[in-house]
Backbone bond lengths (Angstrom), bond angles and torsions (degrees), N, CA, C in turn:
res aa  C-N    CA-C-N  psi(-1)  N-CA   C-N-CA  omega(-1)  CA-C   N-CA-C  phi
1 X - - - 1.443 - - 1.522 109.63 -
2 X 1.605 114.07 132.37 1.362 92.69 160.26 1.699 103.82 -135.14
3 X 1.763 106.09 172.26 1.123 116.32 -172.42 1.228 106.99 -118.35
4 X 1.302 128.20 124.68 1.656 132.93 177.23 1.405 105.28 -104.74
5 X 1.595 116.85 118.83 1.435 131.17 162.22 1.359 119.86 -110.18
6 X 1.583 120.23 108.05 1.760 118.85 175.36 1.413 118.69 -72.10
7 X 0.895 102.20 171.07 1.832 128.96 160.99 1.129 114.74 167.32
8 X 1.599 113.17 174.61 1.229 141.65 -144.42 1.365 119.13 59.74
9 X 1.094 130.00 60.95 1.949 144.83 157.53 1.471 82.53 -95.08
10 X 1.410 95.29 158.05 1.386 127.51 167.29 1.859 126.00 -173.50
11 X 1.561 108.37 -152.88 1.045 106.78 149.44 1.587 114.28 -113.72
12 X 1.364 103.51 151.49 1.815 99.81 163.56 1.519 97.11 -158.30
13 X 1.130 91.93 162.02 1.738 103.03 -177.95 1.513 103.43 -105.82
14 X 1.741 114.61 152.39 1.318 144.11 -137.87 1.669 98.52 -65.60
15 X 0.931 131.67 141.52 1.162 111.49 -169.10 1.919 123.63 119.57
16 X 1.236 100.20 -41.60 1.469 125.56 -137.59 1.620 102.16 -113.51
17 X 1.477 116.57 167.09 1.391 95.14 -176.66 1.850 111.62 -147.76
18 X 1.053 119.27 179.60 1.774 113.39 -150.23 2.241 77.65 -153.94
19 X 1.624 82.67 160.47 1.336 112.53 -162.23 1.394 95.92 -125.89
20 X 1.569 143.08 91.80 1.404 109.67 177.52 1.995 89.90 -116.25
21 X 1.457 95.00 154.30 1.374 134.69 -177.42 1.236 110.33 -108.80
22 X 1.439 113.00 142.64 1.726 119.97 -177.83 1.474 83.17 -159.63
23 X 1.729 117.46 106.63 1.117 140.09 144.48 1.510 127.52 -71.45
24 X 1.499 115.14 106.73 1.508 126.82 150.59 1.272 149.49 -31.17
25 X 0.846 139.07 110.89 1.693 129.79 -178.35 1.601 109.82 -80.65
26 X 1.337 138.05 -171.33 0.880 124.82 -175.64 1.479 137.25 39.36
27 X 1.679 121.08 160.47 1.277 139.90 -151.48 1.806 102.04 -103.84
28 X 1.160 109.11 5.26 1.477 118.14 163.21 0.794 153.17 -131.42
29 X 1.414 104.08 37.77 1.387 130.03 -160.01 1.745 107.22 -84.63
30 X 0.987 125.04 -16.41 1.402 144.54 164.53 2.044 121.14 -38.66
31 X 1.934 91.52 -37.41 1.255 119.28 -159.04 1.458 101.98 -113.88
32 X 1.593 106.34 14.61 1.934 103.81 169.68 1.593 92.62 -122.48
33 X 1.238 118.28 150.71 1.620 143.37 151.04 1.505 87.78 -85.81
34 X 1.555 75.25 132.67 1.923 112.67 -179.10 1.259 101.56 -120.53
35 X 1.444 104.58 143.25 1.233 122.18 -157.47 1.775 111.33 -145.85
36 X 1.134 135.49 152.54 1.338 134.31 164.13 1.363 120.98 -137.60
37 X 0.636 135.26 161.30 1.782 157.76 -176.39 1.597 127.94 -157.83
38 X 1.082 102.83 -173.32 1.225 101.61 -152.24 1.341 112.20 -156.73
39 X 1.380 140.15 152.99 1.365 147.65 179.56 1.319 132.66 -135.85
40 X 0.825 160.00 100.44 1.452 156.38 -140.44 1.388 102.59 -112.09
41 X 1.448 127.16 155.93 1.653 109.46 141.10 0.927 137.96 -39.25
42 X 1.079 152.19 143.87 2.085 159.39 172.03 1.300 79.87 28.63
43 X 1.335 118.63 81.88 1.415 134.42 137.86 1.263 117.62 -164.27
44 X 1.042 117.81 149.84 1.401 122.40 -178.57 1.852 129.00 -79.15
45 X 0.996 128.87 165.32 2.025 119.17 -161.42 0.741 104.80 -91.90
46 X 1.135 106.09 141.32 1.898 143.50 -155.10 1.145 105.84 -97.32
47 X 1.685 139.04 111.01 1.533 104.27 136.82 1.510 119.66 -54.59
48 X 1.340 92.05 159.76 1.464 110.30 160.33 1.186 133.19 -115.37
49 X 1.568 110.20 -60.02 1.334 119.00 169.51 1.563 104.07 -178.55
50 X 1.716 95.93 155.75 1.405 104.78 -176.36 1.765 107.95 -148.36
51 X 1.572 112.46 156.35 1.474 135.65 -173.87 1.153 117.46 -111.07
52 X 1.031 121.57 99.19 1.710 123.73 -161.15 1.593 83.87 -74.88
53 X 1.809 91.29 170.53 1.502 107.86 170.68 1.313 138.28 -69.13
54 X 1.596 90.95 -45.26 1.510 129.99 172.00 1.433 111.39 -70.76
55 X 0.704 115.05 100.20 1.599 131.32 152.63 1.684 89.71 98.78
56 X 1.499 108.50 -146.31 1.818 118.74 -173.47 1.622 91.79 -121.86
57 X 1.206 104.51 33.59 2.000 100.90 169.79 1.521 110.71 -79.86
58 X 1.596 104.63 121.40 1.572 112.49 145.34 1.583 126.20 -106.94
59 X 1.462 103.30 -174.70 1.411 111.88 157.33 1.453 115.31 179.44
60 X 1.147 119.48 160.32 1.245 124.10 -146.80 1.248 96.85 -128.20
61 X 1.493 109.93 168.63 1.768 117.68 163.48 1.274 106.06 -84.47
62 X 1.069 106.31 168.95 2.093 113.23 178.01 1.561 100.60 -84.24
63 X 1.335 136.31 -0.10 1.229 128.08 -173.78 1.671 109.60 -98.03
64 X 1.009 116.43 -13.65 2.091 146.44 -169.12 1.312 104.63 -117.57
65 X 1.340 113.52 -43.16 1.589 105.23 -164.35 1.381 105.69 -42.33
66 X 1.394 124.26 165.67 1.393 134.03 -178.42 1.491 113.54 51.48
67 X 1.148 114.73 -7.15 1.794 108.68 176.65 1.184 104.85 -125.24
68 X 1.538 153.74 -12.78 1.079 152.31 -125.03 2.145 103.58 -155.87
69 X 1.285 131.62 111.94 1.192 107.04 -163.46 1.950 80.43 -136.97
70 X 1.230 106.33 139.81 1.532 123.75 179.63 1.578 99.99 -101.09
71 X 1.311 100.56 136.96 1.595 107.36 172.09 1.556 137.72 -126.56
72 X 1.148 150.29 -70.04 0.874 160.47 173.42 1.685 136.58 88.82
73 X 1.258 108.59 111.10 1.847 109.43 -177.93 1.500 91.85 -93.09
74 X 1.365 119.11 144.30 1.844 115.92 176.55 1.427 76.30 -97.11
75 X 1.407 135.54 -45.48 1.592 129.81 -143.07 1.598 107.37 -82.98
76 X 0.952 125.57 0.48 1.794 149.85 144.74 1.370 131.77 -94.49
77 X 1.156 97.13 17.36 1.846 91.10 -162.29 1.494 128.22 29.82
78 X 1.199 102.00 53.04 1.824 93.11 -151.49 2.126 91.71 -133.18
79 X 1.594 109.58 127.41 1.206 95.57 163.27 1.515 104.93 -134.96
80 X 1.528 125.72 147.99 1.509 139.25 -128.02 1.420 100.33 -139.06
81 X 1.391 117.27 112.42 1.594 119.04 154.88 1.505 124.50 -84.39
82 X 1.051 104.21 93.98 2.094 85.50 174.16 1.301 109.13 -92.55
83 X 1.133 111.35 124.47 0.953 133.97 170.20 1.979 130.19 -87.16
84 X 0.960 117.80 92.09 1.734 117.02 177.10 1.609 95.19 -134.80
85 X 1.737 72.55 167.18 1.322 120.73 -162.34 1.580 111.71 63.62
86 X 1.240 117.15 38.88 1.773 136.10 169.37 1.520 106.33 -20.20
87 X 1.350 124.89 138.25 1.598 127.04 166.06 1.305 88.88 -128.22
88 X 1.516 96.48 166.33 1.714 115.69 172.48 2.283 100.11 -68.27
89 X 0.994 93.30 -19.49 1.938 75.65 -172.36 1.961 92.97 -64.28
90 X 1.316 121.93 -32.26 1.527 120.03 -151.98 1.796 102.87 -78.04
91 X 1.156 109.16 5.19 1.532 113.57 178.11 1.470 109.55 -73.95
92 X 1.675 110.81 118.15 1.132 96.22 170.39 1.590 94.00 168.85
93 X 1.364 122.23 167.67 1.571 114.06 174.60 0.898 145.78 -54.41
94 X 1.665 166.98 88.36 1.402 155.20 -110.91 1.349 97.32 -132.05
95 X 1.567 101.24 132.12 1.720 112.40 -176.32 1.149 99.74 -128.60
96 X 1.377 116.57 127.99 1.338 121.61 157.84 1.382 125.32 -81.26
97 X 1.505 145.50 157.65 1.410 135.05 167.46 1.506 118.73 165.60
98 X 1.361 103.71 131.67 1.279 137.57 -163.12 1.306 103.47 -54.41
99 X 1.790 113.78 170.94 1.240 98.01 157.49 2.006 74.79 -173.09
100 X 1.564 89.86 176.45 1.650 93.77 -170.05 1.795 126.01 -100.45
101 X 1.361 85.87 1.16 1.453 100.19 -158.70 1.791 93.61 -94.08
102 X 1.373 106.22 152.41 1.339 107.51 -154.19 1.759 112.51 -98.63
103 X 1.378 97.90 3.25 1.948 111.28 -176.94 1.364 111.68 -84.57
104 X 1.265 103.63 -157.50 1.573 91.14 -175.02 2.022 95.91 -111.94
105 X 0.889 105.45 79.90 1.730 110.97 -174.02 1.693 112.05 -69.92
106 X 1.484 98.23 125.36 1.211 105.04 -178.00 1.631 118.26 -128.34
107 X 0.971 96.93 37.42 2.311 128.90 174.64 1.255 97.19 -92.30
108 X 1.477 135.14 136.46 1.248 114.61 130.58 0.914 131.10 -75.26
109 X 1.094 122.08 18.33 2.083 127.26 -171.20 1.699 87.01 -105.35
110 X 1.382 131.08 -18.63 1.714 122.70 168.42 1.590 114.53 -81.25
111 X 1.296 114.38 12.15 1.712 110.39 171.14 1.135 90.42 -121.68
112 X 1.761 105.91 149.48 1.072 138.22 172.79 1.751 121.53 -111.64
113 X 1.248 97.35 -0.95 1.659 92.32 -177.69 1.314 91.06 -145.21
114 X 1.623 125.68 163.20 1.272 128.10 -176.48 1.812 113.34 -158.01
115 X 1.673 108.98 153.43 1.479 90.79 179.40 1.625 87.00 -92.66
116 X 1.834 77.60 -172.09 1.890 91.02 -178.38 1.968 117.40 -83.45
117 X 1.570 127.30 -6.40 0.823 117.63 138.04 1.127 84.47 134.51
118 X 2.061 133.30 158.42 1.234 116.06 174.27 1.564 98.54 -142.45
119 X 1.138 126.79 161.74 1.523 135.07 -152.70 1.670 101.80 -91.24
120 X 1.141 142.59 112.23 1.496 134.02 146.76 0.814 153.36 -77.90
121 X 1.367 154.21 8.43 1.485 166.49 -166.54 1.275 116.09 -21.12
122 X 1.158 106.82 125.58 2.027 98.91 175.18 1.721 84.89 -133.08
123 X 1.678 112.09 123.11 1.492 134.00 143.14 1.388 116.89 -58.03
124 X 1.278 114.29 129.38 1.056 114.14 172.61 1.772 106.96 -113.95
């Protein structure tokens, strides 16, 4: 089983940049691809980007790429979006969530566990 808890949402203005965290439960957290997304108002969920298990492979959406970098500590259970150079389109809820499959999965119907979601706002 695992449990995903976020933070770091906030506000920041356009430009500017945010750290969000999604802590793991459990001793196997090593053996899920982490993943995030995203939701906006009257729009539909975003990938964003995800960290496979296997090896140090990412990949990103074309809307983040170059501003947006996914990370991961196994020895924290902890995997990390930083986010810079923020625009007003990137406002919107950020979900972190696991999944078991070892590629770089970019479905949300390929995660099986999820956090509860964290707020983003970018001022422009």
């Amino acid at each position: 089983q695992v449990q995903l808890v976020e933070s770091g949402g906030g506000l920041v203005q356009a430009g500017g940049s945010l750290r969000l965290s999604c802590a793991a439960s459990g001793r196997t957290f090593s053996s899920y691809t982490m993943g995030w997304f995203r939701q906006a108002p009257g729009k539909a969920q975003e990938f964003v980007a995800v960290f496979a298990w296997s090896g140090a492979n990412t990949y990103y959406a074309d809307s983040v790429k170059g501003r947006f970098t996914i990370s991961r500590d196994n020895a924290k259970n902890t995997v990390y979006l930083q986010m810079d150079s923020l625009k007003p389109e990137d406002t919107a809820v950020y979900y972190c969530a696991a999944s078991r499959v070892s590629w770089l999965a970019s479905g949300a119907n390929e995660y099986e566990y999820w956090g509860q979601g964290t707020q983003v706002t970018v001022s422009s």
